[in-house]
N, C-alpha and C positions, 0 to 999 in steps of 0.2 A: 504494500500500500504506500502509495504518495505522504512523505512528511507534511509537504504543500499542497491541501487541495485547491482544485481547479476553484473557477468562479463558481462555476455551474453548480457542481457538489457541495459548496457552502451553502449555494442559495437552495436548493432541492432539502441538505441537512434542516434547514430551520423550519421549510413548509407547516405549517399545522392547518390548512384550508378546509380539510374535510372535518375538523371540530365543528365546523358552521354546519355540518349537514344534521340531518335526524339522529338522532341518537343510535337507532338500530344501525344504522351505516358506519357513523363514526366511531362506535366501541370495533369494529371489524381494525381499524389501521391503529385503533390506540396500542400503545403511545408513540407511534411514527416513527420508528427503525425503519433506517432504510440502506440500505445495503449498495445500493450503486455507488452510494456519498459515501460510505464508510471505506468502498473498496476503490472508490475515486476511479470506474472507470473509464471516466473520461479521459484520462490520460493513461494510467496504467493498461488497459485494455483498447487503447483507441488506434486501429492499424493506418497501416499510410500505403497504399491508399485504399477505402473502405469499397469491398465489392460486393456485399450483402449486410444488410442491417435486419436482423430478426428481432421482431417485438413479440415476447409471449407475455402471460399473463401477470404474475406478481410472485414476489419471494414467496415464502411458506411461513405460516403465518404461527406452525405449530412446530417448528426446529431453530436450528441455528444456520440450516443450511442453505446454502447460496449457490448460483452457475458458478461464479467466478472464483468460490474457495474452493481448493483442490482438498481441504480437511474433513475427513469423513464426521458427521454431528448423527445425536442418537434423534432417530424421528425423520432424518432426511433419506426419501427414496430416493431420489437423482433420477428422478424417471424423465424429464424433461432433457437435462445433458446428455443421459445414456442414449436416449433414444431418437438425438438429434447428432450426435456424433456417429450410431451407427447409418444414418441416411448420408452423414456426409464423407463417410467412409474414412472417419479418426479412428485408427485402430488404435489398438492398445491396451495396457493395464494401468496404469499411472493416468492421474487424472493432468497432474500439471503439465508434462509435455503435448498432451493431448488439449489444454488450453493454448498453449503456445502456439501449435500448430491452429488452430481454430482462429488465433487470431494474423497469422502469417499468411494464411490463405485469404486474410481480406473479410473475414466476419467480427461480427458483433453482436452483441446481443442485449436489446432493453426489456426494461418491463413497460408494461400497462399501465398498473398503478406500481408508484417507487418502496411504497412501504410495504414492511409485512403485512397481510393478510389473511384475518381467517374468515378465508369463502365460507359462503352459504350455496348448499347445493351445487358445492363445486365451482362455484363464479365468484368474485369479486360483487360486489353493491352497484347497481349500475351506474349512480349516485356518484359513487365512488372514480372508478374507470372515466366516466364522463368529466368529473373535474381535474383529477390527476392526466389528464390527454389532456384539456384544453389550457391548463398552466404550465404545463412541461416539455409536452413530447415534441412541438417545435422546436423548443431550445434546443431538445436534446440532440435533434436530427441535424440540425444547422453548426452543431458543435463536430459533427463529424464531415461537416462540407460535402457538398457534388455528391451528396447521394442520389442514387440512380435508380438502386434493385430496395424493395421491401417484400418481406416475407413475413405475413402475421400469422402467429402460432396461435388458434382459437378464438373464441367469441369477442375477448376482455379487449386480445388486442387489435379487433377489426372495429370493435365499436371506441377505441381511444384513439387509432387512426382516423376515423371517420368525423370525427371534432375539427379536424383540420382546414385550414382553406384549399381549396382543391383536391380535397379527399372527399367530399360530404356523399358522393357516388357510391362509397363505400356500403354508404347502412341499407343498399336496399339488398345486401348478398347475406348468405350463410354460410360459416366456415364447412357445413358438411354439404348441405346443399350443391354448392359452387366451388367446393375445393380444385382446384387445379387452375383457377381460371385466373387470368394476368388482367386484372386492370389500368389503364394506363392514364397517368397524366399527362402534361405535355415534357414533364420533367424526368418526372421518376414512374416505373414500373412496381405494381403489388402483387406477388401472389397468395393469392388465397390459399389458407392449411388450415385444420383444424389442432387442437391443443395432441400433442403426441404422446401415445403411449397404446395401447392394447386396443384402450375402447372403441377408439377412431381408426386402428388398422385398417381393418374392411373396408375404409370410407377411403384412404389414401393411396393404401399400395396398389391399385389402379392406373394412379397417376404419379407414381412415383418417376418418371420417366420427365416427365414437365419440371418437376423440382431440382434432380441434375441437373439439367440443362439450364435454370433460371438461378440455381446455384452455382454451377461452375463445378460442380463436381467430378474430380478425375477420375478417370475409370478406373486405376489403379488405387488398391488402399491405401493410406499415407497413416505414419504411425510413428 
């Protein structure tokens, strides 16, 4: 982690915006841990130059565990890195090289919403998602310049892209619905995915073929 964080991650660390929501909403991100600011990575994880920016949904709201920490925490499945490493064919046992390489190959990865969360029914608050997108996820994208490719992992982070100016096209699709499908602005390209792991298989590996290709994915493992 950064001795010096970025701007970004200072101003993200202080956020408290969703206190102003319902109660039901804002006991889900209290008390605002947020993990991107702690692990700053906007700089430590930020590749040059960025050739995929994945948005999934939010930290885990019931561990300590994070994408970006290679430290095993009790309560954390890793079902989201495991299962986005094997699509982009990061081999391996060790988590840390396997972030290295994830970040050398020109990916990234944000959340939805920045703080922990404990989903309800598996989602984030919509509440929730909708303000943490429309106070963040611009900076956050603009912090990594000339991005081009977006790939959103699931509902949280189709509907906190879709807050955006030039994204609003977004909210009339389904991540299972419409999984595969590239919408495009005049700038940057999105492809649709739903959140990864088991449930959504059937839904994806279909079109796993669209995703290399919209990924960059080498044919060969890298490990």
């Amino acid at each position: 982690m950064s001795t010096q964080p970025s701007q970004l991650a200072s101003r993200i660390h202080g956020c408290t915006a969703c206190d102003s929501l319902p109660l039901s909403a804002a006991v889900t991100v209290r008390p605002f841990v947020k993990p991107c600011s702690e692990f700053d990575i906007y700089t430590t994880w930020k590749p040059e130059p960025v050739s995929v920016v994945f948005i999934a949904e939010a930290p885990p709201g019931n561990s300590e565990g994070y994408f970006y920490d290679p430290r095993s925490h009790p309560g954390y499945r890793e079902i989201l890195r495991t299962e986005l490493f094997k699509l982009l064919r990061l081999e391996g046992i060790d988590t840390a090289p396997r972030l290295a390489a994830f970040k050398a190959r020109g990916y990234v990865l944000l959340d939805a919403v920045k703080c922990r969360c404990k989903k309800t029914d598996g989602q984030p608050p919509q509440a929730v998602t909708t303000t943490c997108g429309r106070r963040w996820l611009r900076s956050e994208l603009d912090e990594f310049r000339n991005v081009e490719r977006i790939c959103v992992l699931g509902r949280a982070a189709l509907r906190a892209l879709s807050q955006l100016e030039g994204f609003e096209g977004l909210g009339q699709y389904s991540v299972r619905g419409d999984c595969g499908r590239v919408f495009a602005t005049e700038r940057v390209k999105v492809l649709i995915w739903p959140f990864l792991g088991w449930r959504n298989e059937r839904v994806y590996r279909q079109h796993l073929s669209t995703f290399e290709r919209f990924c960059f994915v080498p044919t060969q493992p890298s490990g």
